[in-house]
N, C-alpha and C positions, 0 to 999 in steps of 0.2 A: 480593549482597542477595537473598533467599530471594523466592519469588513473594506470599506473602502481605504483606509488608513493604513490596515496590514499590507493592502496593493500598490499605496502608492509608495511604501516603506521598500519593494522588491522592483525588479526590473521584470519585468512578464514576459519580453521578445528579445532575442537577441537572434536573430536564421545565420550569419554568420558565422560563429564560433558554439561551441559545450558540446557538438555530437561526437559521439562514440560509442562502439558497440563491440562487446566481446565474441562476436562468432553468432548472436541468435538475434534479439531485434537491436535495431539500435536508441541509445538512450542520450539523453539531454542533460547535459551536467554540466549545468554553469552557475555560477555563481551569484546568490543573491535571485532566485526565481523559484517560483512558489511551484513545488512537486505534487502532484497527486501520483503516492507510490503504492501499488498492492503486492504484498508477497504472501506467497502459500508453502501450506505443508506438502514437502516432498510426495507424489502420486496423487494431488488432489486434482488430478486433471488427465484425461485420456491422452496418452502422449499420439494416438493417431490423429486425432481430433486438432492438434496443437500446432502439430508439424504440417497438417494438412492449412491450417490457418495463415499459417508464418508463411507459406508459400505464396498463398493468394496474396496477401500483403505485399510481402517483395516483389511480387509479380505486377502489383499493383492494380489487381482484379477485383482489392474491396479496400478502401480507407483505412487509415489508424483508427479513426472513430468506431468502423464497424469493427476492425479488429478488435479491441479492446470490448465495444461489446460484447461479441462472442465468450470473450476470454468470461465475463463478469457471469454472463447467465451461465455457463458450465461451471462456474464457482459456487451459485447458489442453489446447483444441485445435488450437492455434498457428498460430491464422488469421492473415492478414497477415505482414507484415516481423518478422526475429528477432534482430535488431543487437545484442540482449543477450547472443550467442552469440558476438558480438567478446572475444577475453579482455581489449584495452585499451580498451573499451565497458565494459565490464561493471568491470574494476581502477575507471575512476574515477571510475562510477557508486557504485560501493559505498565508495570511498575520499573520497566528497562526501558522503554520507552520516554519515559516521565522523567529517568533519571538524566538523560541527554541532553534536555531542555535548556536552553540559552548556555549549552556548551557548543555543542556541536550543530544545532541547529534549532530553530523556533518552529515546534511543537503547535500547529493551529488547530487541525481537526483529525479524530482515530477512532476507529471502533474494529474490534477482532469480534471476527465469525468464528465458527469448528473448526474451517479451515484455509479461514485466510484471514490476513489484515490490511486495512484500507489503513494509509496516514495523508497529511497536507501538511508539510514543511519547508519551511525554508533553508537551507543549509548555511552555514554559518564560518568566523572565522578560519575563511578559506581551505574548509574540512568539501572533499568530493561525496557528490548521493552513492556514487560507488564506496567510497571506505565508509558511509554511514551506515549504509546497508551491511556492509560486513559485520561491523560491531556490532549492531544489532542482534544477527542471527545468529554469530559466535557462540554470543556468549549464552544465549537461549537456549541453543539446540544442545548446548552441553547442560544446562540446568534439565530442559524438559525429559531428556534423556535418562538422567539420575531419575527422576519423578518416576519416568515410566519402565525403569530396570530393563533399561533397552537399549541397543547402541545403531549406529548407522546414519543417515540423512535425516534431519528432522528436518529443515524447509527445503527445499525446491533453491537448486542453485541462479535460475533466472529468474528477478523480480520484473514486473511493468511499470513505467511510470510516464505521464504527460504531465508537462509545464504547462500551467494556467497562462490563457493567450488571453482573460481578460474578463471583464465586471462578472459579465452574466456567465461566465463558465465556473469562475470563485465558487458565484451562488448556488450554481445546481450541480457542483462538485460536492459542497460541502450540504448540501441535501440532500443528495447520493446517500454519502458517506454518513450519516445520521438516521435517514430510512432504512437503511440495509436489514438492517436485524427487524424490523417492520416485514415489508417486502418477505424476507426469507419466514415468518410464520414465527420466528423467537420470543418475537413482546407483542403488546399492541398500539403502546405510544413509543416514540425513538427514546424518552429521556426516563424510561424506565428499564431502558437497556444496563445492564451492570457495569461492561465493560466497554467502555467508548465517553466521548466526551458530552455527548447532544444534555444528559444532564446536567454539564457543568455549563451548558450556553444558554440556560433560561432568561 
């Protein structure tokens, strides 16, 4: 299905109604609007550094856009733990991912770093990005944890995510999300990346 076709399949705006926020930022969750979500391993990020962010933010001293950058470049400096760099970390994280597909929501673009993962989804038979999110990390953090004969927090209990407002943000989301591992020094073409989709988008 062509990029324009997946957009006009989703509602992109709704400023009215889907916010809500549990206590840190707030999140968009409505129905039928295409996510750009990233969530990380628990400590992959200086929580002074975070907290210092989330303030400006609320305070409205710097944009969601800058926030969110910020958030991205301290991601791709690979602070903290890198367990996504396990290859059976990483098979079945992305193969949980895979398994959701036109259940709970439409799977468009994903690529997992050391320690983090970017996805573009839709959410689906009126499943919330909050309960997707869950099920996702659930059942993860208890698989990766067997892996690594470890117990405690494997992601980070706050994810980020912005609803796509439109053509040109699609397109250089979803080029984002396919350079990453570029960008971060991992490959040298996106679609020779292992785990992400840029090789299935030839």
């Amino acid at each position: 299905m062509s990029i324009h076709k997946r957009i006009e399949r989703a509602k992109l705006i709704d400023p009215d109604t889907g916010w809500n926020s549990r206590g840190y930022l707030p999140h968009y969750d409505k129905k039928e609007v295409i996510q750009f979500v990233t969530y990380r391993l628990a400590g992959s990020l200086p929580q002074k550094l975070i907290k210092r962010n989330t303030l400006l933010f609320k305070s409205g001293e710097i944009t969601e856009i800058e926030y969110h950058r910020r958030v991205e470049l301290l991601l791709d400096q690979g602070f903290g733990p890198d367990h996504l760099k396990v290859p059976d970390i990483a098979r079945m994280v992305e193969d949980n991912l895979l398994n959701f597909d036109g259940e709970k929501y439409r799977l468009l673009h994903w690529v997992l770093m050391s320690n983090h993962v970017h996805i573009l989804l839709i959410p689906i038979n009126g499943y919330s990005l909050s309960s997707i999110m869950h099920s996702l990390k659930s059942y993860t953090s208890n698989q990766a944890n067997k892996i690594l004969a470890r117990t405690g927090s494997f992601w980070s209990v706050e994810y980020f995510d912005r609803y796509i407002r439109n053509s040109h943000h699609y397109v250089s989301t979803v080029r984002y999300i396919h350079n990453n591992p570029v960008k971060a020094g991992s490959c040298v073409r996106a679609e020779d990346w292992e785990y992400g989709c840029a090789g299935r988008h030839k």
